[in-house]
N, C-alpha and C positions, 0 to 999 in steps of 0.2 A: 504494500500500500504506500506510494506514493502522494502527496501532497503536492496540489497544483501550484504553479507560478504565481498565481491571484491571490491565494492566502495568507494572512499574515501570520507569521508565528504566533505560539498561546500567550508568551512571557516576553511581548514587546515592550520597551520602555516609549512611549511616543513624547518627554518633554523631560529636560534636562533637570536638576535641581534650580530651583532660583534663594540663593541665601540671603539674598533683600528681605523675601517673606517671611525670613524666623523671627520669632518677639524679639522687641529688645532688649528684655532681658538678657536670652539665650543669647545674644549677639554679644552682648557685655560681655557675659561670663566667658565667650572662646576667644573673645577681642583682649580680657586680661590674662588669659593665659599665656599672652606674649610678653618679651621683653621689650623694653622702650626702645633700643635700636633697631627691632623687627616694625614696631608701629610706626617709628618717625621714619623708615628709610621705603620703609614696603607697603605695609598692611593699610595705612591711611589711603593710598591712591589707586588701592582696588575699584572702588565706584565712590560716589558723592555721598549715598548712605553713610558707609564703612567711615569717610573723611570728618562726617557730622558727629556718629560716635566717638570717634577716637577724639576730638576737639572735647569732650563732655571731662570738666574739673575731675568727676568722681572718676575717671577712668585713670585718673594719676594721682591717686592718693597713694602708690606706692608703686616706686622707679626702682628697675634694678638695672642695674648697670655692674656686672658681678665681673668677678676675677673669670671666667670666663670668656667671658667675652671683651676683658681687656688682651687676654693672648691672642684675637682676634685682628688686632688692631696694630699696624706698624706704629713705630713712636714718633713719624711724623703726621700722622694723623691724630693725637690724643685732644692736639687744637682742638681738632671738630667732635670731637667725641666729650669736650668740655661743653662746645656749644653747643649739640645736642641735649645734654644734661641741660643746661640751661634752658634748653626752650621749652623742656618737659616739666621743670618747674616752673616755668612761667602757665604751662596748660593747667596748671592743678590749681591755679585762682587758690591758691592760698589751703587748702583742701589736704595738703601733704604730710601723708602719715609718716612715709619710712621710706627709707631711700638707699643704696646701696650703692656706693663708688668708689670701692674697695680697690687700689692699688693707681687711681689719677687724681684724687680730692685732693686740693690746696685751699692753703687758708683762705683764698680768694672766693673760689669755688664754693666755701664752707661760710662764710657769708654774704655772698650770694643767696646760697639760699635761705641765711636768716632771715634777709632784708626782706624775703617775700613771703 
């Protein structure tokens, strides 16, 4: 028994996921399971959605910027990687729980983010 050309299989998928439609909640919750160099460099410029969340204070009450992800980074680039911290403090409107910049924080850096 063959099946004609005109049929469609039983288990067609006919429409992609759309991750616009998830609550916002759920969109938070997988939006902070990133690290702040994944949000500021990637995840914000997936769609205008994703851009509006990631701008939301609550979504940076708490930056990590870990030893990790400082071996990531050649040490001419820590410049930008201080300005990124800085612009993620500035997203958290004053909102910032806890932060992590374990092996680039200087005292500058360290108030910086007192000042906000």
């Amino acid at each position: 028994m063959s099946s004609s050309p005109a049929e469609k299989p039983k288990f067609e998928s006919t429409a992609n996921p759309n991750w616009v439609d998830l609550p916002k909640d759920i969109t938070s919750n997988i939006l902070q399971r990133l690290n702040a160099i994944e949000i500021l460099t990637k995840t914000r410029y997936v769609c205008p959605y994703w851009w509006n969340m990631c701008k939301d204070p609550f979504m940076w009450r708490e930056i990590s910027l870990d030893r990790s992800l400082f071996d990531l980074w050649p040490p001419n680039l820590l410049d930008l990687l201080v300005e990124l911290c800085q612009y993620a403090v500035d997203l958290s409107s004053g909102h910032l729980e806890k932060i992590d910049i374990y092996c680039f924080g200087t005292d500058d850096l360290l108030q910086y983010i007192a000042d906000r």
